[in-house]
C-alpha positions as CSV (number, residue, x, y, z in Angstrom):
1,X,0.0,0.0,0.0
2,X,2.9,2.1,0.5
3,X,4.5,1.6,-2.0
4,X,1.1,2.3,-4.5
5,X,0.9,6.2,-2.7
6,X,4.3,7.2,-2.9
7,X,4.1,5.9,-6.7
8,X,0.7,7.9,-7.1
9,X,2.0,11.2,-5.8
10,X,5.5,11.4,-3.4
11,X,6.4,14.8,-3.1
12,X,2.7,14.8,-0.6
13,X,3.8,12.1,1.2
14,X,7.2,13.5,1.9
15,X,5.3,16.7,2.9
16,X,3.0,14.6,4.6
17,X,6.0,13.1,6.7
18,X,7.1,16.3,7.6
19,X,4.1,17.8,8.9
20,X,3.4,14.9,11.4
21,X,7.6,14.9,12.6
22,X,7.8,18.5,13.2
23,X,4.2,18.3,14.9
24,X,5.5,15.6,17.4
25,X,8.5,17.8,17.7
26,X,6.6,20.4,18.5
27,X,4.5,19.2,21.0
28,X,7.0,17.1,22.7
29,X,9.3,20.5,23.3
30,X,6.0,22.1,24.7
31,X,5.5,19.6,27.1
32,X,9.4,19.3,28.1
33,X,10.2,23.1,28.3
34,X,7.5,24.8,30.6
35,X,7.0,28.5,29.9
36,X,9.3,31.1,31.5
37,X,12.2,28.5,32.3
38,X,15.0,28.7,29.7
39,X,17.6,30.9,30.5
40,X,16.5,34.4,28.9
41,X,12.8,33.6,27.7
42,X,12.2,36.4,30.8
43,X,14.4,38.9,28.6
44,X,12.9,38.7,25.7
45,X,9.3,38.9,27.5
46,X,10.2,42.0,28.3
47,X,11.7,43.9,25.5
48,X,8.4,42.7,23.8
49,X,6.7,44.1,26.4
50,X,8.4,47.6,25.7
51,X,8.4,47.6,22.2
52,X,4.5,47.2,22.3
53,X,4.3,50.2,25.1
54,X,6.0,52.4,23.1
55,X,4.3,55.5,21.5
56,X,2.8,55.0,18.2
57,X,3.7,58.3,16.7
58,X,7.2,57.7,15.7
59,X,8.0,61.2,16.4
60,X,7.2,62.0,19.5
61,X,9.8,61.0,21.4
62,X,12.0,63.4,19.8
């Protein structure tokens, strides 16, 4: 049965491969790295947090 799909059309079942890896992947680093405990994740939290604070009229903090 293989065989007869990746004869009928292989390029979707490499994407098809792909999808379902880096979705395990994925998921298993979700589960494995809680948020807000690798070294810097707490950094770059906060320089998001400023960029979005800042004023929207580029020109008024001149």
């Amino acid at each position: 049965m293989i065989n007869q799909i990746l004869n009928k059309n292989p390029s979707f079942f490499n994407y098809k491969i792909w999808f379902w890896s880096t979705a395990l992947l994925g998921l298993t680093l979700i589960i494995l790295v809680p948020p807000f405990h690798s070294p810097d994740e707490f950094n770059h939290f906060y320089k998001a947090y400023h960029i979005a604070d800042r004023p929207k009229n580029i020109f008024s903090w001149v």
